[in-house]
C-alpha positions as a Python dict, from the first residue, in 0.01 Angstrom:
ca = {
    (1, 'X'): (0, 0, 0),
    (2, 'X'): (-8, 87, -389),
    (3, 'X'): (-299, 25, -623),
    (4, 'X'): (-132, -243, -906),
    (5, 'X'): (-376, -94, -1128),
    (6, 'X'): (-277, 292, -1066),
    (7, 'X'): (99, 141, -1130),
    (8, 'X'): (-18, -73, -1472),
    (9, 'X'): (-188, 242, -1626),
    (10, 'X'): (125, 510, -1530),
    (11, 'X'): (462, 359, -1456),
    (12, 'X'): (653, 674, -1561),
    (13, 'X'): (438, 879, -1307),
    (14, 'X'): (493, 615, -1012),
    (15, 'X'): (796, 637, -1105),
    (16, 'X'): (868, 983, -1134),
    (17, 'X'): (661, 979, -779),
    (18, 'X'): (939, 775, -622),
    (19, 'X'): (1221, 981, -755),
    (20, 'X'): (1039, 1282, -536),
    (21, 'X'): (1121, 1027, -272),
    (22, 'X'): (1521, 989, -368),
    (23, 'X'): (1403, 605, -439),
    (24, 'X'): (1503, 408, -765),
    (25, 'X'): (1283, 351, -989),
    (26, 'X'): (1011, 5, -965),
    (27, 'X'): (731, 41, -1176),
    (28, 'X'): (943, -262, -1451),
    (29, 'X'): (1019, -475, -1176),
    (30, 'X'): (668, -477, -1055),
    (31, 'X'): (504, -479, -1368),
    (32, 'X'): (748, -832, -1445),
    (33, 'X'): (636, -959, -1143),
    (34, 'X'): (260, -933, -1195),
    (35, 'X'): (303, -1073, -1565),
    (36, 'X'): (399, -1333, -1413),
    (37, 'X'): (196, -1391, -1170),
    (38, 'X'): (-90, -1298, -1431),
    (39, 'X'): (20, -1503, -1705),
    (40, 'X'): (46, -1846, -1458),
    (41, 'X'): (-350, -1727, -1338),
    (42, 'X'): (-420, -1772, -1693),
    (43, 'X'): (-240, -2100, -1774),
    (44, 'X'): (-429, -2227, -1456),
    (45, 'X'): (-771, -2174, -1585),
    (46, 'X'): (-679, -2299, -1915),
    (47, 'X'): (-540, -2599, -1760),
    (48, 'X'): (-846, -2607, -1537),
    (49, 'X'): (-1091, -2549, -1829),
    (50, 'X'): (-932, -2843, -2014),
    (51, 'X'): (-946, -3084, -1748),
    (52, 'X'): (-1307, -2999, -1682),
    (53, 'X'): (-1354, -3058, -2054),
    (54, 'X'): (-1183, -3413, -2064),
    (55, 'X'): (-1351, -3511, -1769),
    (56, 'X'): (-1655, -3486, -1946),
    (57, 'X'): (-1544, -3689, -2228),
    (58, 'X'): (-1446, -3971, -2040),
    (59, 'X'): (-1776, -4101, -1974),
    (60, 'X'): (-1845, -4081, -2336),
    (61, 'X'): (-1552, -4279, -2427),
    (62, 'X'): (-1624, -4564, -2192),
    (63, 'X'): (-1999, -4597, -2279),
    (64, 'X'): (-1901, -4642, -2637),
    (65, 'X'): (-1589, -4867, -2568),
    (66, 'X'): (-1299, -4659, -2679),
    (67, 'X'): (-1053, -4764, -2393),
    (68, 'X'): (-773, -4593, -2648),
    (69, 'X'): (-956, -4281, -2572),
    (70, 'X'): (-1098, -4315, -2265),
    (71, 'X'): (-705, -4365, -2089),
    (72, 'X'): (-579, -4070, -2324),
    (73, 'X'): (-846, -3879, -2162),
    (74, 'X'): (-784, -3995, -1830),
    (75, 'X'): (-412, -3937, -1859),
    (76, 'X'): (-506, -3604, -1998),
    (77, 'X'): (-691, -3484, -1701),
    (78, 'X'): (-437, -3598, -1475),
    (79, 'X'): (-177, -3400, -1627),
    (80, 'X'): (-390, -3109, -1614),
    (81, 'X'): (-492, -3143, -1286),
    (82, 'X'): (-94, -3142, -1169),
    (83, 'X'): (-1, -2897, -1414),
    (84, 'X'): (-271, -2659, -1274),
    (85, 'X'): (-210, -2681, -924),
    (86, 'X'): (191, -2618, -1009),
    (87, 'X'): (56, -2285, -1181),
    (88, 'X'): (-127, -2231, -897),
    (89, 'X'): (147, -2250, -657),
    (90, 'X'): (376, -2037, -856),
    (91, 'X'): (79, -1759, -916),
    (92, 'X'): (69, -1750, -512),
    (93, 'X'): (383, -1735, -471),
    (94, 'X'): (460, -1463, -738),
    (95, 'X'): (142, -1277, -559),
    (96, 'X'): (337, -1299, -264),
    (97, 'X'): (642, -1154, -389),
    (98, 'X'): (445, -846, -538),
    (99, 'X'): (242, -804, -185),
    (100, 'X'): (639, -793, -27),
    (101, 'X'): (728, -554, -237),
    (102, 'X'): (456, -314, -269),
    (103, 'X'): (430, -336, 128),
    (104, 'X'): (816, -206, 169),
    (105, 'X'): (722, 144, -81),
    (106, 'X'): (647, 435, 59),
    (107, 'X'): (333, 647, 37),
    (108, 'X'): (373, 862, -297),
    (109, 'X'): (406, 1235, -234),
    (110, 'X'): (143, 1511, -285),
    (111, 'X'): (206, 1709, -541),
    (112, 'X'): (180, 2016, -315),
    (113, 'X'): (470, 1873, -111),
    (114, 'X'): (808, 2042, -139),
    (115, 'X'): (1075, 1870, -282),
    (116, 'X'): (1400, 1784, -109),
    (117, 'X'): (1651, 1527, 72),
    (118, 'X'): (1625, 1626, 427),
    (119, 'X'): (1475, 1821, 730),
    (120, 'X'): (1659, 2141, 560),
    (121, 'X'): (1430, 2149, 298),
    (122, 'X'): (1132, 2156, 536),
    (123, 'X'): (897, 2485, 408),
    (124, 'X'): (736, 2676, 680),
    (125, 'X'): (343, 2765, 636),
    (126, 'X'): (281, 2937, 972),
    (127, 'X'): (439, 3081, 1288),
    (128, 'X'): (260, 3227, 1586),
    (129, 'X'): (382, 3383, 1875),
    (130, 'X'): (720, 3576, 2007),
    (131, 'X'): (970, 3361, 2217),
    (132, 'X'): (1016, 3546, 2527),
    (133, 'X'): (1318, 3712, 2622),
    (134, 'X'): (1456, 3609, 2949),
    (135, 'X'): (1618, 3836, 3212),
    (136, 'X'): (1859, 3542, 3250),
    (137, 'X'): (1951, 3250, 3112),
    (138, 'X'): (1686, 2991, 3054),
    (139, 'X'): (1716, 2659, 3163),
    (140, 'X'): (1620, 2321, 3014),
    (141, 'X'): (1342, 2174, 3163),
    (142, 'X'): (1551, 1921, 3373),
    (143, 'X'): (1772, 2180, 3551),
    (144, 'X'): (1472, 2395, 3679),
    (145, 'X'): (1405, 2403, 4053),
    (146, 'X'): (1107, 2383, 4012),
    (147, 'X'): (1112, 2076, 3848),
    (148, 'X'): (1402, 1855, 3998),
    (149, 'X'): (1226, 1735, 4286),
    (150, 'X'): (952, 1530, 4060),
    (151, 'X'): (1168, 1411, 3735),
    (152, 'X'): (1379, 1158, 3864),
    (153, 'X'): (1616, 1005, 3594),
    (154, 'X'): (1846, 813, 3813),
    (155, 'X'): (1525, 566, 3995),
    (156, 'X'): (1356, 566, 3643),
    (157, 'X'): (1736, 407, 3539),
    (158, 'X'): (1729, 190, 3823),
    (159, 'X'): (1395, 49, 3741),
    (160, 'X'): (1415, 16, 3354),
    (161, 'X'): (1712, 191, 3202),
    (162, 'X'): (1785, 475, 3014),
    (163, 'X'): (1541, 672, 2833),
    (164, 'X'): (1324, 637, 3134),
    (165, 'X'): (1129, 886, 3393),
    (166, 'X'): (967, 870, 3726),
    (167, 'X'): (750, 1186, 3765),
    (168, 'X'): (564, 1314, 4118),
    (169, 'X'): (403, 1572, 4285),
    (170, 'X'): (371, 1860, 4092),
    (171, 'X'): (496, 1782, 3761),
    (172, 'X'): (267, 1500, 3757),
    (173, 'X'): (-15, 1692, 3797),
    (174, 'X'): (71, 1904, 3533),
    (175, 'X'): (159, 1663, 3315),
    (176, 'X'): (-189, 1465, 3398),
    (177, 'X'): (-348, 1811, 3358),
    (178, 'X'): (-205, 1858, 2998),
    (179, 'X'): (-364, 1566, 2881),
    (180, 'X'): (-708, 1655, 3044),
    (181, 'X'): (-661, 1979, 2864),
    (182, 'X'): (-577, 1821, 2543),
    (183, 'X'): (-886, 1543, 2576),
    (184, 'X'): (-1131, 1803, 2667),
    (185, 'X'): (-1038, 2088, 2392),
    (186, 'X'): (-1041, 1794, 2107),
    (187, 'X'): (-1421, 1655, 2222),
    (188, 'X'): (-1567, 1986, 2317),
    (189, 'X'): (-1472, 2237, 2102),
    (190, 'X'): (-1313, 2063, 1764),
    (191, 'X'): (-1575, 1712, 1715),
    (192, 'X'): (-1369, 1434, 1797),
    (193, 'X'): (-1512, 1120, 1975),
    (194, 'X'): (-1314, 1043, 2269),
    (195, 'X'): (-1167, 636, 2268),
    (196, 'X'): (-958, 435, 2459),
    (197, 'X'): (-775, 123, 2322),
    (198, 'X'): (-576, -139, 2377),
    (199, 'X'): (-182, -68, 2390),
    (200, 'X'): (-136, -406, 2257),
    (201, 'X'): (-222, -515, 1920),
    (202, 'X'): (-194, -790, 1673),
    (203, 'X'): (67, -794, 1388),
    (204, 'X'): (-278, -708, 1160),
    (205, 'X'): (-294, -389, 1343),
    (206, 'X'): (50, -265, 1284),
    (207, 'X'): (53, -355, 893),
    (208, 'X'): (-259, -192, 857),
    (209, 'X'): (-115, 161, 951),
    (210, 'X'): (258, 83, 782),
    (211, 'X'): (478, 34, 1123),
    (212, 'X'): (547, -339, 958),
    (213, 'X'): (686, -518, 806),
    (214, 'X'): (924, -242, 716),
    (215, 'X'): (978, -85, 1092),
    (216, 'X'): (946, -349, 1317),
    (217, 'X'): (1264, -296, 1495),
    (218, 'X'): (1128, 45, 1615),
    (219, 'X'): (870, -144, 1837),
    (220, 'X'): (861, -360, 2106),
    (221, 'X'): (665, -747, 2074),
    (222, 'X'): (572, -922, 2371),
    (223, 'X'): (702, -1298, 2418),
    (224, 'X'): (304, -1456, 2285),
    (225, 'X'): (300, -1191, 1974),
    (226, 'X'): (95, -849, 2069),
    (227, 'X'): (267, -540, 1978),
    (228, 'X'): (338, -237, 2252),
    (229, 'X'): (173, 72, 1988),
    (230, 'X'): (446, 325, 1903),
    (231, 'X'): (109, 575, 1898),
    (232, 'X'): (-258, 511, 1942),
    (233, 'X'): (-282, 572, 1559),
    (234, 'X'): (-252, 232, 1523),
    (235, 'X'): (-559, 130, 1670),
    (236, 'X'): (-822, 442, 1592),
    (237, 'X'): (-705, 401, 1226),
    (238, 'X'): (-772, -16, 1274),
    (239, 'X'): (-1130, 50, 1431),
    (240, 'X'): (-1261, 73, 1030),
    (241, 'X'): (-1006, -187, 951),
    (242, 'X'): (-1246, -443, 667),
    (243, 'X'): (-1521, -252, 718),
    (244, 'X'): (-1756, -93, 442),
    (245, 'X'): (-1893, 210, 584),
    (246, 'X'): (-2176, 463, 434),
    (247, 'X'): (-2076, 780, 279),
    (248, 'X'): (-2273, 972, 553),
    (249, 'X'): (-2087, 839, 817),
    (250, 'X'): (-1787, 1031, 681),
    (251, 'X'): (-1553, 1177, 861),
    (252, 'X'): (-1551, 922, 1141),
    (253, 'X'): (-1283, 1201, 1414),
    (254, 'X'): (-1139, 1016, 1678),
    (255, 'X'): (-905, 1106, 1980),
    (256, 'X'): (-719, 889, 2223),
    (257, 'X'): (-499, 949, 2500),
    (258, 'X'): (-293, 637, 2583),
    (259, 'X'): (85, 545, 2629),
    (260, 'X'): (299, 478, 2355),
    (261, 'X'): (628, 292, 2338),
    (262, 'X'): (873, 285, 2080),
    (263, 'X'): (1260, 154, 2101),
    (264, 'X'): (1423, 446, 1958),
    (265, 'X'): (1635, 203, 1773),
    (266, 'X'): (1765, 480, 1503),
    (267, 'X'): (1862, 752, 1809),
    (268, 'X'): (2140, 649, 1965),
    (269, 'X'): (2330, 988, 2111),
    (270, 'X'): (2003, 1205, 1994),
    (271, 'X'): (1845, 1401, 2323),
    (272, 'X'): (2004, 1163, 2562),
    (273, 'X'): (1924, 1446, 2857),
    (274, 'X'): (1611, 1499, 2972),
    (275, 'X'): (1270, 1367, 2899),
    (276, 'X'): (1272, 1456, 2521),
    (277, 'X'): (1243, 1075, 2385),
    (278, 'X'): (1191, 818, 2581),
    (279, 'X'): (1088, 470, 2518),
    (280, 'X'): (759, 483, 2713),
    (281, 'X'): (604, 847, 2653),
    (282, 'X'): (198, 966, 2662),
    (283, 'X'): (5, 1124, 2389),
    (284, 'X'): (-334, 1250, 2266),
    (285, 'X'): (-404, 1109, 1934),
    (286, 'X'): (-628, 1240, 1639),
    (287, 'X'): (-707, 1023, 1342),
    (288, 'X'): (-944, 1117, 1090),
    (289, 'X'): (-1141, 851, 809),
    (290, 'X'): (-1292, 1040, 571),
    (291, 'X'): (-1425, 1075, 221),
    (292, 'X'): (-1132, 1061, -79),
    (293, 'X'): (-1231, 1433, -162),
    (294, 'X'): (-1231, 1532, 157),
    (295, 'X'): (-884, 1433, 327),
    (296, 'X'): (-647, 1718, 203),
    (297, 'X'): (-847, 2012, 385),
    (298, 'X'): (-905, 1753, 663),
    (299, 'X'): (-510, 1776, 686),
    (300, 'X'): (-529, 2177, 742),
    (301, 'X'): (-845, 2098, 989),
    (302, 'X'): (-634, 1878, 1170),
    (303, 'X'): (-323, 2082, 1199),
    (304, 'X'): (-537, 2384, 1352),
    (305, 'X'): (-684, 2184, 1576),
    (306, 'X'): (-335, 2112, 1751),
    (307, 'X'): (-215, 2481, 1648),
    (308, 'X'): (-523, 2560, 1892),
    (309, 'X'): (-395, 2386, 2194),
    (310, 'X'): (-52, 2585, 2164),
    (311, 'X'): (-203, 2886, 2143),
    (312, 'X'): (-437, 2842, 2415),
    (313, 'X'): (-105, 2759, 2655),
    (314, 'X'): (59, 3046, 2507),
    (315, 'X'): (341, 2844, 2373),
    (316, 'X'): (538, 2998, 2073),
    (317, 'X'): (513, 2800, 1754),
    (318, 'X'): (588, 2746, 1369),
    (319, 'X'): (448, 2496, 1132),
    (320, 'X'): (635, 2367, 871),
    (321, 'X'): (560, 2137, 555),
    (322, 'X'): (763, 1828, 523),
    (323, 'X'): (977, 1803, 191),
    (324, 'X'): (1003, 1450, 33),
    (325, 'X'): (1290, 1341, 156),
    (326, 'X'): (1171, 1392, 524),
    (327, 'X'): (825, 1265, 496),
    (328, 'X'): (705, 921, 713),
    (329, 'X'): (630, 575, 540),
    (330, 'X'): (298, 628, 509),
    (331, 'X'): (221, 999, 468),
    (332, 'X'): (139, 1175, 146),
    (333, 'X'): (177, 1563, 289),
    (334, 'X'): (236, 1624, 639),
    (335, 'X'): (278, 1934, 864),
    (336, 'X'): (498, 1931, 1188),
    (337, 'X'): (414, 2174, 1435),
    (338, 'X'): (758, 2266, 1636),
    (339, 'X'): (684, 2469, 1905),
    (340, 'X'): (976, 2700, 2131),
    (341, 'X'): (1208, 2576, 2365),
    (342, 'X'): (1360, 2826, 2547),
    (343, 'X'): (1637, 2592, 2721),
    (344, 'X'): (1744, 2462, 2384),
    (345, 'X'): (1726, 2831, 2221),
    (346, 'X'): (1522, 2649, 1935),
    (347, 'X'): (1207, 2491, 1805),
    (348, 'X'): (1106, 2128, 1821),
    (349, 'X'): (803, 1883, 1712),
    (350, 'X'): (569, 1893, 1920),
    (351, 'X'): (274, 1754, 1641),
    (352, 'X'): (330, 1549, 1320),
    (353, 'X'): (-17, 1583, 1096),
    (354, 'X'): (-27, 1374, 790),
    (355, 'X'): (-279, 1286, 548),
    (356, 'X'): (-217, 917, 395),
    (357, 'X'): (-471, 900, 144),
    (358, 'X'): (-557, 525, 52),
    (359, 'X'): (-246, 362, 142),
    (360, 'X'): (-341, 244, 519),
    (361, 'X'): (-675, 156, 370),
    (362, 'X'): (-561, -35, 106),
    (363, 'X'): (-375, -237, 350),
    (364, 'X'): (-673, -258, 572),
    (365, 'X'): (-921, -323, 350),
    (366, 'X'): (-1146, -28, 463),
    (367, 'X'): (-1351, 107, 256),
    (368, 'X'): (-1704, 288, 209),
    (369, 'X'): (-2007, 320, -32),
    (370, 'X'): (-2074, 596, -253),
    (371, 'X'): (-2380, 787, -184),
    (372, 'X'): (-2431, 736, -577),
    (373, 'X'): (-2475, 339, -513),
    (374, 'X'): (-2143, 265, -741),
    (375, 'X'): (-1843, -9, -630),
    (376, 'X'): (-1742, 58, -266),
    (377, 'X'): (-1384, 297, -265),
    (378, 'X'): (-1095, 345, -41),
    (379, 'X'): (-1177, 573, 243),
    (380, 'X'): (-875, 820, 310),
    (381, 'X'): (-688, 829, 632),
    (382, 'X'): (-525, 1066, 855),
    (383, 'X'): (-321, 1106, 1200),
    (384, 'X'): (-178, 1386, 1405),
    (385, 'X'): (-68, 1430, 1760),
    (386, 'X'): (-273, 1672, 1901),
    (387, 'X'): (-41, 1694, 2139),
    (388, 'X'): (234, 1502, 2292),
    (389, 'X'): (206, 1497, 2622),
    (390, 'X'): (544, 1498, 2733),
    (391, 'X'): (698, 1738, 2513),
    (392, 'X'): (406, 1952, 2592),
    (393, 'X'): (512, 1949, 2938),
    (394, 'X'): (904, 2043, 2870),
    (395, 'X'): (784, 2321, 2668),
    (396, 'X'): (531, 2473, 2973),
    (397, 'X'): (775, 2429, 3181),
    (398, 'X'): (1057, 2604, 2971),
    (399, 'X'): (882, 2857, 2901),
    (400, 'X'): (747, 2933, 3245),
    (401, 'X'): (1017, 2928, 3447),
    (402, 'X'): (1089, 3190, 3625),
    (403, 'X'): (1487, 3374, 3763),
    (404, 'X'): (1407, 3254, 4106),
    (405, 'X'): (1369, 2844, 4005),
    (406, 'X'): (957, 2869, 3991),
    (407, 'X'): (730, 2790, 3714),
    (408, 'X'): (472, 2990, 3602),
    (409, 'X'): (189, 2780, 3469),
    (410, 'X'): (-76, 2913, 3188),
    (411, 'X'): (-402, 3005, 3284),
    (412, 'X'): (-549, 2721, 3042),
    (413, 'X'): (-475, 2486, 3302),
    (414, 'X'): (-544, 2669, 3613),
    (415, 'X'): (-869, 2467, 3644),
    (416, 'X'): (-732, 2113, 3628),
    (417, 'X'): (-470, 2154, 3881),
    (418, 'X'): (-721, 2339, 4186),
    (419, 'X'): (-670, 2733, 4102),
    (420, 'X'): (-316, 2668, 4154),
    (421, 'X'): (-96, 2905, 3920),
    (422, 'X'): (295, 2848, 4022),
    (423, 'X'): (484, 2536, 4091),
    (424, 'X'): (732, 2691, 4343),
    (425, 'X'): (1115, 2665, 4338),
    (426, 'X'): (1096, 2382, 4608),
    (427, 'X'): (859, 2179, 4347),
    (428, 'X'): (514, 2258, 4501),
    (429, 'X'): (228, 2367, 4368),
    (430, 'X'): (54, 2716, 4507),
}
């Protein structure tokens, strides 16, 4: 959410912000809006200090006998008293208006971040790695020996519909392994504190991180109200939701593994086949709350830290930086991490890091103290998948397999799943 202030001091630069964002300009509109809303505050206290001041009078009146002035007076603050509570209603509801529509704007860009209108205009920062050159042509991960005899499609169908998966035996255990991997790399060797959460929130939750009011339709709502969380962003951000922390505890790093549902409801025809998006899906989450000053390098902290995992499972990568006009909601700068899939011939996200500055804590009124004793300020927020589990999988997989239906499986893992180092082309693991 926007600062009014930031907007009253330079409408041509929030402006000019927006236009980054291929959005029309605001700033008048929102500036009429609070006028109004300020001018009626104003008219209320008058109205309220004038009442407050006739009230006082009328005792005066009536000791002395002045019944002329003692009903004008009465009359007076009676007037007042409805007039002010009719300002009052309109200020709310003008305050209301302005909280609509500075909820529906999107974050305003860095100005590091590239310009453009689309995922074309992306800007890549960093590639590691050499896709390997197959001896024959490489499969997606759902036509793979290997794999077919634990991802099941059609029972997942049968059960719940498309978009769905059923996984066993081997590829479960790899996929369980993954996110093992991913928990234990994140709390041992890069800081985070490890939480679990609740997959079902309150609306609170969800328009404290920006998935409503705007994106509702991309989520699912149970029949008494909770939310199903598209990512487990939603509730590590939330944990410092309108609290005041101290500077010193800053940067609170937190990781979650949990499952994460989302409808999909702008896909339809996109990566129908295989287990590429799905409505129910796992991933390891990072958030980060830190100091104002801090949050852009946390952004380049954050990225490593999933670069990291995709090196360590030798899984060919590039990073790029979002433009503008392919940015989220709520982001300010964000890096994707798309990492090689050999079955597609091409890379795909695998990690979304984005720094939001103020605008989810604005919204959740979280804030800290300055070591210096002044006001409490807006802490800065950031997320990243570090990784998702699933895709993580398709790319192992991908990249593993092997000319006679087998997957080879990267040593990183070799200790979750028992020593074992193959899933064989019948689906087991050896």
């Amino acid at each position: 959410m926007h600062d009014i202030r930031q907007i009253r001091e330079n409408p041509t630069g929030f402006d000019a912000a927006l236009a980054r964002r291929g959005l029309p300009a605001m700033a008048a509109e929102i500036l009429a809006i609070d006028e109004n809303r300020r001018s009626r505050i104003l008219a209320a206290e008058t109205a309220q200090a004038e009442r407050n001041a006739a009230s006082k009078d009328i005792g005066a009146a009536k000791a002395r006998g002045d019944q002329t002035e003692f009903e004008r007076l009465r009359a007076l603050v009676a007037e007042r008293k409805e007039q002010g509570s009719r300002l009052e209603e309109e200020a709310r509801a003008e305050d209301q208006r302005l909280n609509d529509i500075l909820m529906g704007i999107p974050n305003l860009p860095h100005n590091d971040v590239p310009d453009g209108v689309d995922e074309a205009d992306n800007v890549e920062i960093n590639r590691w790695g050499t896709p390997r050159r197959f001896d024959f042509k490489p499969l997606e991960h759902f036509d793979i020996a290997a794999v077919k005899p634990g991802m099941d499609f059609e029972l997942a169908a049968r059960l719940s519909g498309a978009r769905f998966v059923v996984l066993s035996g081997a590829v479960v255990r790899l996929h369980r392994a993954l996110a093992q991997f991913m928990l234990d790399t994140h709390v041992n060797e890069n800081g985070l504190t490890e939480v679990w959460t609740p997959v079902l929130v309150r609306d609170e939750a969800m328009i404290g991180t920006g998935q409503l009011p705007k994106f509702a339709e991309d989520s699912y709502r149970t029949t008494n109200g909770w939310w199903l969380i598209p990512t487990s962003e939603v509730t590590l951000t939330n944990i410092v939701a309108g609290e005041i922390l101290d500077a010193a505890e800053l940067p609170r790093r937190y990781s979650a593994h949990s499952q994460c549902f989302r409808s999909e409801a702008g896909s339809a025809g996109r990566d129908t086949s295989g287990m590429l998006r799905q409505h129910q899906f796992e991933k390891v989450e990072m958030v980060s709350i830190t100091h104002p000053a801090e949050s852009r390098a946390e952004l380049d902290r954050m990225t490593r830290c999933a670069e990291r995992l995709l090196e360590s499972l030798m899984l060919p990568y590039r990073t790029v930086v979002l433009s503008t006009g392919d940015m989220g909601f709520g982001a300010r700068r964000t890096h994707d991490i798309e990492v090689w899939l050999p079955g597609q011939d091409t890379y795909r996200e695998i990690s979304s890091c984005s720094v939001c500055g103020d605008f989810q804590a604005r919204r959740m009124n979280a804030r800290f103290r300055p070591d210096n004793g002044g006001k409490p300020e807006f802490v800065h927020t950031l997320n990243g998948s570090g990784l998702a589990v699933g895709r993580c999988l398709i790319a192992v997989l991908e990249n593993g397999q092997q000319e006679d239906g087998s997957v080879w499986i990267p040593p990183a893992l070799h200790r979750y799943l028992g020593g074992r180092t193959t899933i064989s082309p019948t689906g087991e693991l050896v």
